[in-house]
PAZAPA-4460 file (N, C-alpha, C; in steps of 0.05 Angstrom, whole numbers, plus 32768, in hexadecimal, padded with zeros to 4 digits):
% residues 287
    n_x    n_y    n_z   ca_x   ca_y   ca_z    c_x    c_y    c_z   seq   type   mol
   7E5E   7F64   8045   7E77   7F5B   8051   7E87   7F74   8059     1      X     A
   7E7B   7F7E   8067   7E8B   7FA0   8074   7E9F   7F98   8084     2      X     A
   7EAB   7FA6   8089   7EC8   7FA4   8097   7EE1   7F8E   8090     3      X     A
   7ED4   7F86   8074   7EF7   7F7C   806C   7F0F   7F8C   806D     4      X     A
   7F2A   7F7B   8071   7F3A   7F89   8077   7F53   7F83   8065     5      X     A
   7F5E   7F8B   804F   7F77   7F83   804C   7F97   7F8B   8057     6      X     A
   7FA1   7F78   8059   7FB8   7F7A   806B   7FCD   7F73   805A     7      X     A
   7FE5   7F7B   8052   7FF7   7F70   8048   800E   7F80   804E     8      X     A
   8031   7F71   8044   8047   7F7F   8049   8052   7F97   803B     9      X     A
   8058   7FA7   804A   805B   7FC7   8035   8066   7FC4   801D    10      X     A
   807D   7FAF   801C   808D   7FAA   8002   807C   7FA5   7FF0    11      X     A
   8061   7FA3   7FF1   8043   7F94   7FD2   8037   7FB0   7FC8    12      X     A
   8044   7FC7   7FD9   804A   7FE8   7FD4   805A   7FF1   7FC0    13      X     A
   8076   7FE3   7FBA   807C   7FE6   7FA3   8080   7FE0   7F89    14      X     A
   8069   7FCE   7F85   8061   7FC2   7F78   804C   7FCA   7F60    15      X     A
   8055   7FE0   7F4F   8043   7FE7   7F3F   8028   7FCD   7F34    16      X     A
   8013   7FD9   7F31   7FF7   7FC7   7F29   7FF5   7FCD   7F07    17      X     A
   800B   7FCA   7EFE   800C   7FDC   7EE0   7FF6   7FCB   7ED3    18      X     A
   7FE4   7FE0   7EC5   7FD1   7FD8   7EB4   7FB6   7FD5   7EBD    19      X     A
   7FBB   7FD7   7EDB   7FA0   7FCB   7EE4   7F8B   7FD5   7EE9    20      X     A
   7F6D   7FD3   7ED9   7F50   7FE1   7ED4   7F58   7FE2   7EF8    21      X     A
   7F3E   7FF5   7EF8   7F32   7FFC   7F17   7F28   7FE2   7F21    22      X     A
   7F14   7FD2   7F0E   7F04   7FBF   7F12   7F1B   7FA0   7F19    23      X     A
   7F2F   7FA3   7F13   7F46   7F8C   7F14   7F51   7F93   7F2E    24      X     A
   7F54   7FB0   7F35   7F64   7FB8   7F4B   7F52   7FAA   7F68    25      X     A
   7F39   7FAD   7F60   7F25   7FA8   7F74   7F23   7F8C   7F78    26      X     A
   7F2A   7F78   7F62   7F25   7F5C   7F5E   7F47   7F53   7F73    27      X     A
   7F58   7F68   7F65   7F75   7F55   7F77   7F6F   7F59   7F95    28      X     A
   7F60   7F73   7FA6   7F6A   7F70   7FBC   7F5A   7F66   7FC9    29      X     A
   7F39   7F63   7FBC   7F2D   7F53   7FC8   7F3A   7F2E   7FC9    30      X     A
   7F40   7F2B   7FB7   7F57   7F12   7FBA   7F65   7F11   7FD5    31      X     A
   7F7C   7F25   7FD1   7F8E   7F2C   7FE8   7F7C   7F27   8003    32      X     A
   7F65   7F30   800E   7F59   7F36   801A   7F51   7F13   802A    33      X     A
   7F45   7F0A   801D   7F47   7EE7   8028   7F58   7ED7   8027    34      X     A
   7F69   7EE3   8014   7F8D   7ED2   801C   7F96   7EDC   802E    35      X     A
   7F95   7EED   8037   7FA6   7EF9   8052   7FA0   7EDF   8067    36      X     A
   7FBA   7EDB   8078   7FBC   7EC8   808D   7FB6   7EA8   8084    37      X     A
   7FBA   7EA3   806F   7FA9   7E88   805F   7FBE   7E74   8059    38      X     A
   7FDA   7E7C   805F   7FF8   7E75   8057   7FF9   7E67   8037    39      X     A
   7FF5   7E53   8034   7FF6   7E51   8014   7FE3   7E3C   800B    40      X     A
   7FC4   7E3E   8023   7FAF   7E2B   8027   7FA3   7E34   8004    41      X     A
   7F92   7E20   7FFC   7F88   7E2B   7FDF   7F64   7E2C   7FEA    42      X     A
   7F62   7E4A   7FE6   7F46   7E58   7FE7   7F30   7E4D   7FC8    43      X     A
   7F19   7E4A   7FD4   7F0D   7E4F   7FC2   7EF7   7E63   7FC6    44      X     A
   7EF6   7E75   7FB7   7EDF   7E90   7FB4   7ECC   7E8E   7F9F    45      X     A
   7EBA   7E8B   7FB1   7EA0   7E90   7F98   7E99   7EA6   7F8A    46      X     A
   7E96   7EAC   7F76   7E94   7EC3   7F5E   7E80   7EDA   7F75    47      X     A
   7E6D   7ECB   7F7B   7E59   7EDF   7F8E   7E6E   7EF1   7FA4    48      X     A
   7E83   7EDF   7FB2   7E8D   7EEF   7FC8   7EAA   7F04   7FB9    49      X     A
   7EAE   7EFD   7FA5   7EBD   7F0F   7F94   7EB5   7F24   7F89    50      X     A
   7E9C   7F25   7F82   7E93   7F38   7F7B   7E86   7F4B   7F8D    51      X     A
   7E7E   7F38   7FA5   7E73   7F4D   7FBE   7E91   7F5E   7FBC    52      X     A
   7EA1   7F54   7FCC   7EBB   7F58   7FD3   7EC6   7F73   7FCC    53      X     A
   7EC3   7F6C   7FA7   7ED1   7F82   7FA0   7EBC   7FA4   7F8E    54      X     A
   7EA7   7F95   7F9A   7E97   7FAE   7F92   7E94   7FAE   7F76    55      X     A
   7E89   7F92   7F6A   7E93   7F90   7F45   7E6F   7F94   7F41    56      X     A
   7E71   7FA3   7F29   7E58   7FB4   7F26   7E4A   7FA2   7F24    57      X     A
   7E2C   7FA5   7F29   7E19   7F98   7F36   7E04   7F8D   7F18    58      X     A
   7E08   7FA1   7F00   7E01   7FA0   7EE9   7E0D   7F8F   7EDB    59      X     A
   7E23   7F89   7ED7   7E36   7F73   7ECE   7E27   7F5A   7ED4    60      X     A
   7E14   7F4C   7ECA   7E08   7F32   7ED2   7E15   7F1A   7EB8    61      X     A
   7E26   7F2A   7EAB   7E2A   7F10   7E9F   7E43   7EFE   7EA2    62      X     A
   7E43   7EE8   7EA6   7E60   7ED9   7EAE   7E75   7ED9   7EA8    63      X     A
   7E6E   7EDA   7E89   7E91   7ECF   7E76   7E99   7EFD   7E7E    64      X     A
   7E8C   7F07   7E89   7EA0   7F22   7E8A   7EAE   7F20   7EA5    65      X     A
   7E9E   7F10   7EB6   7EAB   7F12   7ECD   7EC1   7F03   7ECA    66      X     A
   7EB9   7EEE   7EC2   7ED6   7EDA   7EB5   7EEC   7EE5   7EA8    67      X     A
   7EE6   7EF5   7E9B   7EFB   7EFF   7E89   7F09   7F16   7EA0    68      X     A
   7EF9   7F1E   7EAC   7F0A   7F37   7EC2   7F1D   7F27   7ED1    69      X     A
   7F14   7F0C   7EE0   7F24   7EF9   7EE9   7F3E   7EF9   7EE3    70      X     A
   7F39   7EE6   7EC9   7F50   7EE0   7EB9   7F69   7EFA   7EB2    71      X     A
   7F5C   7F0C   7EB0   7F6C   7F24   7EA9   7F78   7F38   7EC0    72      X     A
   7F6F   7F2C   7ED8   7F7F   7F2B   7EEB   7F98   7F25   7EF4    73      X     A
   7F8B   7F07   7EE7   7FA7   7EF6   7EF0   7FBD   7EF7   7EDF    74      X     A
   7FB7   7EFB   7EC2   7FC3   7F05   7EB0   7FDE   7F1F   7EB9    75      X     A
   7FCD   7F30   7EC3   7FE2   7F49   7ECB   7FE9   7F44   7EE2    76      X     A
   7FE0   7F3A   7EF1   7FFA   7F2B   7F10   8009   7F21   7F07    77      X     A
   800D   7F0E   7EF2   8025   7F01   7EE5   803E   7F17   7EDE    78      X     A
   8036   7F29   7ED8   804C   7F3E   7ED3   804E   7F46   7EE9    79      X     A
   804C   7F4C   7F06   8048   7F50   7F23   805F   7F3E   7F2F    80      X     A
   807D   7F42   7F25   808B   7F2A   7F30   809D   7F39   7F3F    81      X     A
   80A0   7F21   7F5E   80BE   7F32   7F77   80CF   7F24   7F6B    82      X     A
   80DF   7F32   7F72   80FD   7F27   7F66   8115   7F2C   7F84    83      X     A
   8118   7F0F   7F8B   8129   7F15   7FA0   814F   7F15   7F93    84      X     A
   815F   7F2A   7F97   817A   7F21   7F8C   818F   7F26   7FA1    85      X     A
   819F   7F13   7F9A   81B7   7F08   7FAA   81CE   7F0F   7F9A    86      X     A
   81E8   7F06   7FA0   8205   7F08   7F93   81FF   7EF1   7F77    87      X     A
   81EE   7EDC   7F85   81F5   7EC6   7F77   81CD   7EBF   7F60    88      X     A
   81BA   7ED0   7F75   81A4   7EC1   7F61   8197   7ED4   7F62    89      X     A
   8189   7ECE   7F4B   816B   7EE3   7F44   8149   7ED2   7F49    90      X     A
   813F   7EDE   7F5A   8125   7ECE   7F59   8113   7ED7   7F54    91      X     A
   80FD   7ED0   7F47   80E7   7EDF   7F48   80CF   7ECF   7F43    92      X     A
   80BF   7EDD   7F4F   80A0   7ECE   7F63   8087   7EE8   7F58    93      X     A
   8073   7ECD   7F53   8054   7EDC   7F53   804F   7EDD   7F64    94      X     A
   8039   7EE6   7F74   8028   7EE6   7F8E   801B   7ECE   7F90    95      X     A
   8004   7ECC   7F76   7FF0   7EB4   7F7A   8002   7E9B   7F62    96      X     A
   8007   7E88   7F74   800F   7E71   7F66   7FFB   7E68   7F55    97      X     A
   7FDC   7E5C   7F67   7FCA   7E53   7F5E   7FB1   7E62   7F50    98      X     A
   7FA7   7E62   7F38   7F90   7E72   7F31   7F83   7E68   7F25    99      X     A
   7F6A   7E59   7F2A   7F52   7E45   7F16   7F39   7E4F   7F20   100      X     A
   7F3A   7E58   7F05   7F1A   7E61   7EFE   7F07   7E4E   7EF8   101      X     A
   7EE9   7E48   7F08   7EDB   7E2C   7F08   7EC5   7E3E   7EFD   102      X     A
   7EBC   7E3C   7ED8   7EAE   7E47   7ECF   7E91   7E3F   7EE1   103      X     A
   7E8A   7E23   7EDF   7E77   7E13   7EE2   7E6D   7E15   7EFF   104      X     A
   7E78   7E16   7F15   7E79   7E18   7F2B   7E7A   7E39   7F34   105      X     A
   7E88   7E43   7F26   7E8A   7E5E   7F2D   7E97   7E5E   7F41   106      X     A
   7EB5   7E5D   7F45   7EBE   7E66   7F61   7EDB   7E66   7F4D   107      X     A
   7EF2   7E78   7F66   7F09   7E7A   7F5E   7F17   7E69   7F6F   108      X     A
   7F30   7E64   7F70   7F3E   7E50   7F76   7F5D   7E57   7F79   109      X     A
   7F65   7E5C   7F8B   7F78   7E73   7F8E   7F8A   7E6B   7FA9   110      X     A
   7FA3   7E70   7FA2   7FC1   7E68   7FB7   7FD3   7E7D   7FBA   111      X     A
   7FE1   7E88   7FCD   7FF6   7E92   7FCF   800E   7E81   7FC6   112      X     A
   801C   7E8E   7FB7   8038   7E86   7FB9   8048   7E88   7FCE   113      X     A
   8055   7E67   7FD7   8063   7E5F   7FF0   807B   7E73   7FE9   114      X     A
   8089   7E7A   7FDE   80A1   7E93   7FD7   8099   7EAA   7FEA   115      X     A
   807D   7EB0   7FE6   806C   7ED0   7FE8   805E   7ED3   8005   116      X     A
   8059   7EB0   800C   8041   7EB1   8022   8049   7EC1   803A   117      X     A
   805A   7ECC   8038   8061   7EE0   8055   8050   7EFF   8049   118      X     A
   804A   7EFF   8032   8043   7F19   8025   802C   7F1F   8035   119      X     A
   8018   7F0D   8034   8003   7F09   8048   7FF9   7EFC   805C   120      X     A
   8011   7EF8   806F   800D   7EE2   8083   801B   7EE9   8099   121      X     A
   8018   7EE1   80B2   8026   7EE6   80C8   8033   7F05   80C1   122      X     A
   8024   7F17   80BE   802D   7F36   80C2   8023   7F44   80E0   123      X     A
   803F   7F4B   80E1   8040   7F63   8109   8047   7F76   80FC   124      X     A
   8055   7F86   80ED   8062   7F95   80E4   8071   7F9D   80C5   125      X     A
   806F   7FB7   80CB   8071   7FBA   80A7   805A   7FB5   8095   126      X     A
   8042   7FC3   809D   8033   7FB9   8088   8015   7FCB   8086   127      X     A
   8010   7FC1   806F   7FFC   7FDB   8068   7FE5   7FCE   8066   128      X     A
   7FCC   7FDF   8074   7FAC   7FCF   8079   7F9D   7FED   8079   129      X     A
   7F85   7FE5   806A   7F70   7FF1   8064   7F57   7FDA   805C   130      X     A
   7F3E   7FEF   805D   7F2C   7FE5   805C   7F1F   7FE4   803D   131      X     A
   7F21   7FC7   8034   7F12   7FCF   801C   7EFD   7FCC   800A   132      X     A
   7EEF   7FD6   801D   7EDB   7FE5   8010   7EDE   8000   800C   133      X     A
   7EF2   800A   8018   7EFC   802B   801B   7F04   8029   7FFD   134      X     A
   7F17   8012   7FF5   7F20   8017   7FD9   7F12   800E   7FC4   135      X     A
   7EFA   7FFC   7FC0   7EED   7FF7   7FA6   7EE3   8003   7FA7   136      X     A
   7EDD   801D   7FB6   7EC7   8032   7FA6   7ED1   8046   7F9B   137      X     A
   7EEE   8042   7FA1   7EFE   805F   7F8D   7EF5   8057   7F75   138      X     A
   7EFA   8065   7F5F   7EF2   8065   7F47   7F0C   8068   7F3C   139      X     A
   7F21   8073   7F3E   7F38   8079   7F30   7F4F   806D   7F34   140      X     A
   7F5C   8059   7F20   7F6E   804A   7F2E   7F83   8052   7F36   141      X     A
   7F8D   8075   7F2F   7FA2   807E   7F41   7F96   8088   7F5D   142      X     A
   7F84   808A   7F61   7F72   808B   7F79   7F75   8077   7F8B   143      X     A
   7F70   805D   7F84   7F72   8044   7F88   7F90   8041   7F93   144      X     A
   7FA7   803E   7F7E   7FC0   803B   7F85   7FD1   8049   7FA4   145      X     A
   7FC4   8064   7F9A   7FD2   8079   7FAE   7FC1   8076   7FCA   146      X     A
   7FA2   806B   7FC6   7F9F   8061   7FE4   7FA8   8051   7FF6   147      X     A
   7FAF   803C   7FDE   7FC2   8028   7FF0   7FE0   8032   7FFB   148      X     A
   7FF1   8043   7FF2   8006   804E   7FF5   8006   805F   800E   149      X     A
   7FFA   8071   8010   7FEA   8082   801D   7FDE   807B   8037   150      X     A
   7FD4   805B   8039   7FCD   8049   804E   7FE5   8042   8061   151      X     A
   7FF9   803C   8053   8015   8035   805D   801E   8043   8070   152      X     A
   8024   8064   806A   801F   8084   807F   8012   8089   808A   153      X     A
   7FF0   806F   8092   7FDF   8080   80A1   7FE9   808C   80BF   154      X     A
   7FF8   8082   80CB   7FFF   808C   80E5   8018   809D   80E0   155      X     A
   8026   80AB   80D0   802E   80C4   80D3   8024   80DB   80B7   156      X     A
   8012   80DD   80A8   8008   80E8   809A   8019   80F8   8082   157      X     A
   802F   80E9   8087   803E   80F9   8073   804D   80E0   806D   158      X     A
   804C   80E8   8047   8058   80DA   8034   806A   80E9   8019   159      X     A
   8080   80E4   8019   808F   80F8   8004   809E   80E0   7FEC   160      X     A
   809C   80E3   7FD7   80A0   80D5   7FC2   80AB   80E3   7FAA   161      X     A
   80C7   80E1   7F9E   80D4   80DD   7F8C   80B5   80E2   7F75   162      X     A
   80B8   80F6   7F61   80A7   80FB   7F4F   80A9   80E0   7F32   163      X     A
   80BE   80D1   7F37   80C5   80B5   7F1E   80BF   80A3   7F2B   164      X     A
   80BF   80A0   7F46   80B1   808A   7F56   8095   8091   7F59   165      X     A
   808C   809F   7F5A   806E   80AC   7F54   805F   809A   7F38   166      X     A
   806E   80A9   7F2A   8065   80A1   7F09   806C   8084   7F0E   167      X     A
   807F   806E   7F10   807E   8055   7F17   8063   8046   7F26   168      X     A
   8063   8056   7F3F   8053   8043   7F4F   8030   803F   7F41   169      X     A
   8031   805F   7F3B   8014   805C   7F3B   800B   8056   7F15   170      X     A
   8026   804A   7F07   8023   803F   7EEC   801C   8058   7EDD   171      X     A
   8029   8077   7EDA   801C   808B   7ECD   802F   8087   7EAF   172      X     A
   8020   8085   7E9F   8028   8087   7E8A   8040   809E   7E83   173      X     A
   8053   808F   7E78   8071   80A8   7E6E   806C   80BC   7E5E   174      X     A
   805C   80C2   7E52   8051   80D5   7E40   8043   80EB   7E4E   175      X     A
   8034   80DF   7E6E   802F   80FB   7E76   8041   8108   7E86   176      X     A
   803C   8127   7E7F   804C   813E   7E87   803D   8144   7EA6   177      X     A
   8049   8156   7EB0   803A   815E   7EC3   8029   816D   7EC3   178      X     A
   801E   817B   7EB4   8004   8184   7EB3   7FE9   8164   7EA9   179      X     A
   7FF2   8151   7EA1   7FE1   813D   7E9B   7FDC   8131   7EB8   180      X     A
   7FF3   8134   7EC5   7FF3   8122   7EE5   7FDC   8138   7EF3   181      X     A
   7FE1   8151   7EF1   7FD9   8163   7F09   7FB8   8153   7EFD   182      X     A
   7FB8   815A   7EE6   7F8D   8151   7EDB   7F85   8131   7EDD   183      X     A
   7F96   8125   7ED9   7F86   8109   7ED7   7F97   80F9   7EEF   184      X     A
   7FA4   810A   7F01   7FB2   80F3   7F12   7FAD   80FF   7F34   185      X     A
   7FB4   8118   7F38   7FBB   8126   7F50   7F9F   8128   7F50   186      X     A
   7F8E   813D   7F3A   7F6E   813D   7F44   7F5B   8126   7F4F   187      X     A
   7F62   8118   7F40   7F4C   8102   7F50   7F58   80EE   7F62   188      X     A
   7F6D   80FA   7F71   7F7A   80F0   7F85   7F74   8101   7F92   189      X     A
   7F75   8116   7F90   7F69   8134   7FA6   7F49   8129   7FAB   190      X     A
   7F40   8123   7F9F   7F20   8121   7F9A   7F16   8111   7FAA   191      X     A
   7F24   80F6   7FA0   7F0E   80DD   7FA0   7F21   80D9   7FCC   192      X     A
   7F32   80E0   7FCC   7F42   80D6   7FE4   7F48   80EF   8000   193      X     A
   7F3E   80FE   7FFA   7F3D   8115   800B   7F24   810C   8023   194      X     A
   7F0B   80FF   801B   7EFA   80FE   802E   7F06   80E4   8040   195      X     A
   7F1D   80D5   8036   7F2A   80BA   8046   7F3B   80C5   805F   196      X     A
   7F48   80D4   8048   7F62   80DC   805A   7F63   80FF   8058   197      X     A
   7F5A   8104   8075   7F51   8123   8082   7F63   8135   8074   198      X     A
   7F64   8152   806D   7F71   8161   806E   7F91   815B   8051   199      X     A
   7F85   8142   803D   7FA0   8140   8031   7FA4   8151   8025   200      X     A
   7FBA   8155   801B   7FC6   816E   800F   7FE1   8168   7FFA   201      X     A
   7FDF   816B   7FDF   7FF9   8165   7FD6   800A   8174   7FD1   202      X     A
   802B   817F   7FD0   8033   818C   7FCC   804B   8190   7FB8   203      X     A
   804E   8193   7FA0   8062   8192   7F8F   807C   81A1   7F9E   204      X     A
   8097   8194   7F9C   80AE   8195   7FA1   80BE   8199   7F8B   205      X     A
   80C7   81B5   7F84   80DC   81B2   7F6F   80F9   81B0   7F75   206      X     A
   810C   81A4   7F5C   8126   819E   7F5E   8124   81BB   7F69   207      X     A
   8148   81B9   7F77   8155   81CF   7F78   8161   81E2   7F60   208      X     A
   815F   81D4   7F51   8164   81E2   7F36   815A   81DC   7F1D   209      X     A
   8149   81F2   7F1B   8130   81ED   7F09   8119   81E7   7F12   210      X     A
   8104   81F5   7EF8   80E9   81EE   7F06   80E6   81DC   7EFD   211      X     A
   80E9   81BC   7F01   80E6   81A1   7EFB   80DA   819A   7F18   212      X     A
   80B9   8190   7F1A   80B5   8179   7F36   80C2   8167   7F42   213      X     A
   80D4   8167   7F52   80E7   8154   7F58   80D2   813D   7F6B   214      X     A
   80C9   814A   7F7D   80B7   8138   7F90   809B   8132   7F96   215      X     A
   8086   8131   7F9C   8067   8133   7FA7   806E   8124   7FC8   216      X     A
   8067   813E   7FD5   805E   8136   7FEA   8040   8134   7FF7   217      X     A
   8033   8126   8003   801F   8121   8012   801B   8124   802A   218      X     A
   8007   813C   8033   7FFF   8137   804D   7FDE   8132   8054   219      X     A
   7FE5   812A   8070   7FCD   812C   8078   7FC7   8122   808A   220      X     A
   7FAC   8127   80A3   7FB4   811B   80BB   7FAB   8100   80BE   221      X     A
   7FC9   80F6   80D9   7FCA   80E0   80DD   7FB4   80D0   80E7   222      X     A
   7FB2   80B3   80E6   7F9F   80A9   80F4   7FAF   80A5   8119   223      X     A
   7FA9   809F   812C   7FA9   809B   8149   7FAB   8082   814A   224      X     A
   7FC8   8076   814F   7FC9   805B   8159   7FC1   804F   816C   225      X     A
   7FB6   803F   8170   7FA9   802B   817E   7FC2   8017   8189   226      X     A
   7FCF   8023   819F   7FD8   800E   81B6   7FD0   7FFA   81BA   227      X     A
   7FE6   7FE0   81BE   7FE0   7FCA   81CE   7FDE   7FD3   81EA   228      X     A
   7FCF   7FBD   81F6   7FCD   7FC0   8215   7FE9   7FC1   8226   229      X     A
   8000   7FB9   821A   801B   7FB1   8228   802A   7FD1   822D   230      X     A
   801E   7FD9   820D   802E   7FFA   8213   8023   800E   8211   231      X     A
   801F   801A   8226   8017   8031   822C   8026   804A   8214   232      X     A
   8005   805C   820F   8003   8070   81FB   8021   807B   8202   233      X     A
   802A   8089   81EB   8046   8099   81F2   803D   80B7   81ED   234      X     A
   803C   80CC   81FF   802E   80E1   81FE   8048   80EF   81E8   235      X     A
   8036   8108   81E1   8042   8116   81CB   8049   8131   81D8   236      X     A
   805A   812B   81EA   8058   814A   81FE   8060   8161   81EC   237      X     A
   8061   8173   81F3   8068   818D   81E6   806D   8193   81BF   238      X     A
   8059   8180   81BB   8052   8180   81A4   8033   818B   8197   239      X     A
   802C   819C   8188   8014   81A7   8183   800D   818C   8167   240      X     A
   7FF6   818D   8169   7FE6   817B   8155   7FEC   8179   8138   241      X     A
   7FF5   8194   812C   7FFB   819E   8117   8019   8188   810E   242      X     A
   8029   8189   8121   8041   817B   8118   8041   815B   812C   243      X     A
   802F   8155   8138   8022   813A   813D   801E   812C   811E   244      X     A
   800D   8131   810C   8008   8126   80FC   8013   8130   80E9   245      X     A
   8025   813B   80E3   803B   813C   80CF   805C   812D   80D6   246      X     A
   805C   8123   80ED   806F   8111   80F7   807E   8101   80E1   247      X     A
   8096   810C   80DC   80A4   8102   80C2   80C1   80EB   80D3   248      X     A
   80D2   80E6   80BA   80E3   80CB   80C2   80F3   80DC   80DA   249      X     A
   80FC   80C9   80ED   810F   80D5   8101   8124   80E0   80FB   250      X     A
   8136   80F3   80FD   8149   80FC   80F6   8162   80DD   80FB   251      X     A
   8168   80CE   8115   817A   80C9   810B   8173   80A7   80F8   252      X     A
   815C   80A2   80F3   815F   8097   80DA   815D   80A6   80BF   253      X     A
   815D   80C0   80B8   8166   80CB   80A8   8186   80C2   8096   254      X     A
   8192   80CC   80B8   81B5   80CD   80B4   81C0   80B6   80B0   255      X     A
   81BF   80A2   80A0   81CB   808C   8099   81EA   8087   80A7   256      X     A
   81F4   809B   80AE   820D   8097   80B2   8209   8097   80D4   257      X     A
   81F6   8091   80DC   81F0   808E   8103   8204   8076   8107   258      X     A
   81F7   8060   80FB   8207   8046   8100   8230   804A   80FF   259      X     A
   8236   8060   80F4   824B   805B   80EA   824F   806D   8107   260      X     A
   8247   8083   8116   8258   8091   8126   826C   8090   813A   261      X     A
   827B   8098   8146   8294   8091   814F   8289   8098   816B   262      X     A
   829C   8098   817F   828D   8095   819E   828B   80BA   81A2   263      X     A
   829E   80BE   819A   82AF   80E4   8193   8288   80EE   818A   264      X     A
   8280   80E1   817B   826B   80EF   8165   8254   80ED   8170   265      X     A
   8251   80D5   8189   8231   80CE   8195   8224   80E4   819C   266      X     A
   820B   80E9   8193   81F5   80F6   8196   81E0   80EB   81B0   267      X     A
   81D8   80E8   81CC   81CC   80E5   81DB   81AE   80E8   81DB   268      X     A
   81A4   80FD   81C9   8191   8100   81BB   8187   80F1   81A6   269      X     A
   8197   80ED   8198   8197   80E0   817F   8193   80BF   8186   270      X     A
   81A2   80B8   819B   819D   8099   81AA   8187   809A   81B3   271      X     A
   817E   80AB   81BA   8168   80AC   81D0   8152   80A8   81B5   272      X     A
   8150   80AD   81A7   8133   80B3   8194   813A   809F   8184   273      X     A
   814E   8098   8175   8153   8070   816E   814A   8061   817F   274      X     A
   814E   805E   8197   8142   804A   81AB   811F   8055   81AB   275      X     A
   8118   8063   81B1   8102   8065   81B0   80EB   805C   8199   276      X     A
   80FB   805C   8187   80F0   8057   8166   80ED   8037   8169   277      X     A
   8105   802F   8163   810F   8013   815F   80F6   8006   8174   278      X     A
   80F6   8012   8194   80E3   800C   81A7   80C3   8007   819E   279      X     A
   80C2   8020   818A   80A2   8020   8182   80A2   8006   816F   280      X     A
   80B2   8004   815D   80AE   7FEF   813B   80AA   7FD8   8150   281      X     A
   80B2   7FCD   8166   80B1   7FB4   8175   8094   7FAC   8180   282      X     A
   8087   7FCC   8181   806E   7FC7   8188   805A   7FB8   817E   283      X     A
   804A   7F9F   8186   8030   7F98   8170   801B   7FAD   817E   284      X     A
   8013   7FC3   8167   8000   7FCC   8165   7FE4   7FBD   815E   285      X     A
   7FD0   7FC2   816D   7FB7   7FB8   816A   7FAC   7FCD   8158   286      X     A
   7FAC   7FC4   8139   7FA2   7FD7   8118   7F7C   7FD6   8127   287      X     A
***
């Protein structure tokens, strides 16, 4: 089954997978993977195409373990809750409403939650896709995590992250220091994800005062978008390759205070490269 694709909304990005074996990580997205576009129809998957799917070791022939990986899936998506808040309410939603395991039959049995079904459905924009089979062969589930993250940036190759949002996303235990991160977290993120994504490179960022890691940035080069037929490529004139694929946020969505400027304060430049932006996000890219 080569060239599966999962597709989902960036926001399922900040969503720590806390707790989750490699072998579970591989079981949710192969899930994700045939729910995509399904709106809140109920799938059933046969144990065989789940395990193709997610690359579940081939030695494992006995049932009640596969069963139990199942179940302990669904188990830790339960803690996996959005929480939408208002003035007035607090909500909060699983992904999969429906989950029945058919020992006898062998197949799973599986729904999006109508709350969530936009998570994987009718997506143009905002959203993160990779191939995965690229990801059940990582071995490391910060490997795993940070590919998906990492996927999100493929078209400008650079990603910079808050060093406590770091330790959040990718579930690193509070007890390690940074020398535990650089060995059991950054290495086999250097390792296992360098032959994915060309040329990555991480770079520690310290506060301005003190040698404390304030940030981890990521580079590495971009992938080449693939235009619709409607809009013509936008050349990269007088730009060398080097800062092509290090293409970071625009300056004036940087400046939060654009929206607020006075007529006295307009930037012509600054309009000019908002419109052009705003112009591209409108685009459906053919992924």
């Amino acid at each position: 089954m080569s060239g599966e694709t999962v597709i989902y909304k960036n926001e399922m990005n900040l969503v720590p997978l806390r707790r989750f074996t490699a072998t579970e990580i591989n079981l949710f997205f192969a899930m994700c993977n045939k729910l995509k576009e399904q709106d809140t129809n109920t799938l059933h998957l046969s144990f065989d195409e789940l395990k193709e799917l997610s690359n579940y070791s081939p030695e494992t022939r006995n049932i009640s373990r596969f069963v139990d990986d199942l179940q302990r899936v669904y188990d830790k998506m339960l803690d996996i809750r959005y929480t939408i808040r208002t003035e007035t309410k607090i909500k909060k939603f699983v992904l999969f409403y429906k989950y029945e395991i058919d020992i006898s039959e062998k197949y799973l049995e599986i729904a999006t939650s109508p709350d969530l079904k936009y998570i994987l459905n009718s997506i143009t924009n905002n959203f993160t896709k990779f191939e995965l089979k690229e990801m059940t062969h990582l071995k490391s589930t910060y490997s795993k995590n940070m590919f998906r993250l990492l996927k999100q940036y493929k078209h400008t190759g650079y990603m910079k992250i808050k060093i406590e949002d770091f330790r959040e996303r990718l579930d690193i235990p509070e007890s390690y220091r940074m020398s535990n991160i650089n060995q059991f977290v950054l290495t086999p993120i250097i390792k296992e994800l360098s032959p994915i994504f060309n040329n990555l490179n991480i770079n520690k960022i310290k506060a301005k005062k003190g040698r404390k890691i304030e940030w981890l940035e990521f580079t590495f080069d971009s992938e080449k978008r693939i235009h619709s037929k409607r809009q013509p490529q936008m050349a990269d004139i007088g730009k060398s390759r080097q800062y092509i694929s290090r293409e970071k946020t625009p300056k004036w969505l940087k400046e939060r205070t654009y929206e607020k400027q006075t007529q006295n304060e307009y930037d012509p430049q600054l309009e000019k490269e908002r419109e052009a932006f705003l112009k591209q996000l409108e685009v459906d890219w053919e992924e």
